[in-house]
ZADO-1210 file (C-alpha; in nm, 4 decimals, padded with zeros to 6 digits):
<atoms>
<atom x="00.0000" y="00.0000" z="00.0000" code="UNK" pos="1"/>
<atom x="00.1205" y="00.3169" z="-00.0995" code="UNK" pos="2"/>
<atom x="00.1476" y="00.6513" z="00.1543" code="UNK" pos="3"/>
<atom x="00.0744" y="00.9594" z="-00.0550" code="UNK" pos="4"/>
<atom x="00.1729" y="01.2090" z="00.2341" code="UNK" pos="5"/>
<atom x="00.4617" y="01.4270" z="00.2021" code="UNK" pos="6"/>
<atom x="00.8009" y="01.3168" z="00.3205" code="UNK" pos="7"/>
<atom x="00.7902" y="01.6269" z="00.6111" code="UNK" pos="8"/>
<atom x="01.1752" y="01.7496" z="00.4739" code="UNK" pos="9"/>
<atom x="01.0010" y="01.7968" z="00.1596" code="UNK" pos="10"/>
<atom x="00.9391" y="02.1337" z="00.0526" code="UNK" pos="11"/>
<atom x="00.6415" y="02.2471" z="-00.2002" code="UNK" pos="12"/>
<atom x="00.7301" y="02.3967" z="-00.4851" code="UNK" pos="13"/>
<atom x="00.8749" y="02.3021" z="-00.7869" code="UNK" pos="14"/>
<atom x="01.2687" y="02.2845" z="-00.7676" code="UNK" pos="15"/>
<atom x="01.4419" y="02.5485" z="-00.9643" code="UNK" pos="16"/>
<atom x="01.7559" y="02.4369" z="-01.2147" code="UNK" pos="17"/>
<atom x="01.9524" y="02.3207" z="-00.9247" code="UNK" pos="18"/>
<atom x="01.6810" y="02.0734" z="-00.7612" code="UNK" pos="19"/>
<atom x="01.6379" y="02.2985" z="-00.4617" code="UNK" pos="20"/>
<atom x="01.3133" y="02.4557" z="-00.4009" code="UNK" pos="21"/>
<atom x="01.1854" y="02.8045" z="-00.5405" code="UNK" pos="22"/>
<atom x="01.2788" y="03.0646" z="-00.3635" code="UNK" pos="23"/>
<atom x="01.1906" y="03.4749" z="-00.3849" code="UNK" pos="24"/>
<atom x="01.5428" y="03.6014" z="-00.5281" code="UNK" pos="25"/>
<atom x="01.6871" y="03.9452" z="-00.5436" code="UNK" pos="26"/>
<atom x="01.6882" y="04.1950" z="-00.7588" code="UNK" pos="27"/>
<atom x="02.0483" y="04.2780" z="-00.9046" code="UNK" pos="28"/>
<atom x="01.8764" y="04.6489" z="-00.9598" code="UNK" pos="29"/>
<atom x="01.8293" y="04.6700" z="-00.5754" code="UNK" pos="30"/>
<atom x="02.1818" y="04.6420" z="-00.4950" code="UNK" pos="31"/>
<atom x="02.2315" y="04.9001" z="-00.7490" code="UNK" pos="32"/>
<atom x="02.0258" y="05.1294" z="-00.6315" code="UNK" pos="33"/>
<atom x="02.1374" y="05.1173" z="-00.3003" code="UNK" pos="34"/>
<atom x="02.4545" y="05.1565" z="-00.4604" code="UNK" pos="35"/>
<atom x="02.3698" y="05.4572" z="-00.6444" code="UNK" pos="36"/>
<atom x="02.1955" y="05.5865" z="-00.2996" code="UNK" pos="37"/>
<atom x="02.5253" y="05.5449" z="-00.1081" code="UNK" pos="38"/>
<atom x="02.7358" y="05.7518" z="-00.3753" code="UNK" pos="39"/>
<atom x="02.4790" y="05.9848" z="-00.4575" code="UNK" pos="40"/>
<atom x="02.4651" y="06.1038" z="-00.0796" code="UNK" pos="41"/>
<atom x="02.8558" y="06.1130" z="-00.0647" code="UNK" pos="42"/>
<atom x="02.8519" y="06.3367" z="-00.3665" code="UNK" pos="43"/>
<atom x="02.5525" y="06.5781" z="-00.2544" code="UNK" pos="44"/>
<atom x="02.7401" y="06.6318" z="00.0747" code="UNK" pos="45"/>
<atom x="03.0983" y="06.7129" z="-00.1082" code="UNK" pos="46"/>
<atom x="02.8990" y="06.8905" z="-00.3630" code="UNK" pos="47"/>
<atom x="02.7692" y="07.1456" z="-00.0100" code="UNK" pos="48"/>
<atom x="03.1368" y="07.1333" z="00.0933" code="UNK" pos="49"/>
<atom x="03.2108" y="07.2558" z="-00.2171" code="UNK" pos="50"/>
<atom x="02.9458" y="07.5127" z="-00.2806" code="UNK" pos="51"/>
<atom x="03.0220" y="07.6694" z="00.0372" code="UNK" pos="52"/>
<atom x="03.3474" y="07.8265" z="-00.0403" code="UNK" pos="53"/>
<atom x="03.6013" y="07.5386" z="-00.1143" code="UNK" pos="54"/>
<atom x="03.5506" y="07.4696" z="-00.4519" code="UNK" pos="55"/>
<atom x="03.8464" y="07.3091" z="-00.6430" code="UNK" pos="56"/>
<atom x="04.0073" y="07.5125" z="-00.8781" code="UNK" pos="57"/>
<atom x="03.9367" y="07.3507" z="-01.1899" code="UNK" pos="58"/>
<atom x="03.7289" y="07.4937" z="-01.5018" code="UNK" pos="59"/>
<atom x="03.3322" y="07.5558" z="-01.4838" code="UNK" pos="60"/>
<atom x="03.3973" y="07.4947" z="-01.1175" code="UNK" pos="61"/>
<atom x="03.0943" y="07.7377" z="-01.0515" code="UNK" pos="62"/>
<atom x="02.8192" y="07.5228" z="-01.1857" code="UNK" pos="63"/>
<atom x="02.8760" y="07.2496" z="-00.9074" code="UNK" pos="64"/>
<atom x="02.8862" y="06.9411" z="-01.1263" code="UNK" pos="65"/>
<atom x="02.9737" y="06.7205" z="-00.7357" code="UNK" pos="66"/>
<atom x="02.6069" y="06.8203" z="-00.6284" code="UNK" pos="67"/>
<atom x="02.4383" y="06.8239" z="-00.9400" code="UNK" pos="68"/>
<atom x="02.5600" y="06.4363" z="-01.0049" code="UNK" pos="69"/>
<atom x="02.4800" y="06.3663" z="-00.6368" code="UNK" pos="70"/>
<atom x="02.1429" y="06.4569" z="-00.6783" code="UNK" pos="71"/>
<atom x="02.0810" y="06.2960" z="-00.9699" code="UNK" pos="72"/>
<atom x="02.2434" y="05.9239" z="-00.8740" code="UNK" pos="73"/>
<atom x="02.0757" y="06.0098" z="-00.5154" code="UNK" pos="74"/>
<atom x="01.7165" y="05.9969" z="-00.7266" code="UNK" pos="75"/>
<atom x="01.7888" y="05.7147" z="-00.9276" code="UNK" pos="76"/>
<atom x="01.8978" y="05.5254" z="-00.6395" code="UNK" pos="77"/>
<atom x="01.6322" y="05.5606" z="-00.4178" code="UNK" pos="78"/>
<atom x="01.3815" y="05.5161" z="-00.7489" code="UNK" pos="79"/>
<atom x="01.5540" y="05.1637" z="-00.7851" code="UNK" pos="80"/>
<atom x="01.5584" y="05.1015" z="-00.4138" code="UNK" pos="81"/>
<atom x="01.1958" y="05.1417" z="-00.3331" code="UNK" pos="82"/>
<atom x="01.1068" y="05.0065" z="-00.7183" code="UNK" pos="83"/>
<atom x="01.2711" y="04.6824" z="-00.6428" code="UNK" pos="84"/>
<atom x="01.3266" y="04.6585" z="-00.2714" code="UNK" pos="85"/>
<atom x="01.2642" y="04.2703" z="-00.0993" code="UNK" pos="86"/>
<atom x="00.9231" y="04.1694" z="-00.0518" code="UNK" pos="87"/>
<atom x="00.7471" y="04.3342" z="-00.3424" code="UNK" pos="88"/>
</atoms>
């Protein structure tokens, strides 16, 4: 007679490539993100460093290139972060 109950180290799901079972994976666009966060916040705070008074001497040094960048990659890493955080 056969016993058609689950083995109880069995897990459901249907076992990926490697025979282990599914699992929710990670975004690689997460990591960037928070990436992106962590240099974009370094840059935005040189970038006020620099705006107030100690900017480098180097050419078009007036337009602030440091905190415009750091702004921008800030954005775009907390758009990936949130867009692709865990869980979602």
């Amino acid at each position: 007679m056969l016993n058609n109950t689950p083995h109880p180290n069995i897990h459901e799901g249907s076992p990926n490539r490697a025979g282990a079972p599914n699992r929710k994976e990670l975004s690689i666009w997460f990591f960037c993100g928070i990436l992106m966060l962590v240099y974009g916040l370094i840059l935005v705070s040189t970038g006020i460093y620099e705006s107030n008074g100690h900017e480098p001497a180097t050419v078009l040094a007036q337009l602030h290139p440091t905190l415009w960048w750091g702004c921008l990659l800030t954005a775009i890493g907390l758009f990936y972060s949130v867009r692709f955080r865990p869980g979602t």
